[in-house]
C-alpha positions, 0 to 999 in steps of 0.5 A: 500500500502506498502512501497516496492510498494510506493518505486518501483512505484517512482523508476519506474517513475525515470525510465520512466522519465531517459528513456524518457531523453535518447529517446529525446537526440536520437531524438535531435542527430538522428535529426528529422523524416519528420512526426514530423513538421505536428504532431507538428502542428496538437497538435497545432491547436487542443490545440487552438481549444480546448482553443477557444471552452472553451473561447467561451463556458465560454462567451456564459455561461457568456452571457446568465447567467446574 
């Protein structure tokens, strides 16, 4: 990989990021779409379900190791 390719790559992901920044101060001044509050939910309660399964598969590997 060349330098040309490592510097445009960053330069692309400064990009990506400062578009990302503009896309949220659209949403913050826009206000908010009606679909937001159950996707928002939606991440929330898989994320639980995800760290509970974890929780609960690490204990049941715990329990029957020992």
């Amino acid at each position: 990989m060349s330098t040309q390719d490592t510097s445009s790559r960053h330069l692309s992901i400064v990009q990506r990021a400062i578009a990302e920044e503009h896309h949220l101060a659209d949403i913050a001044r826009d206000g908010y779409a009606p679909a937001t509050l159950p996707i928002v939910l939606a991440a929330t309660v898989l994320a639980l379900a995800v760290i509970v399964g974890i929780a609960l598969g690490v204990s049941l590997a715990v329990y029957y190791w020992v």
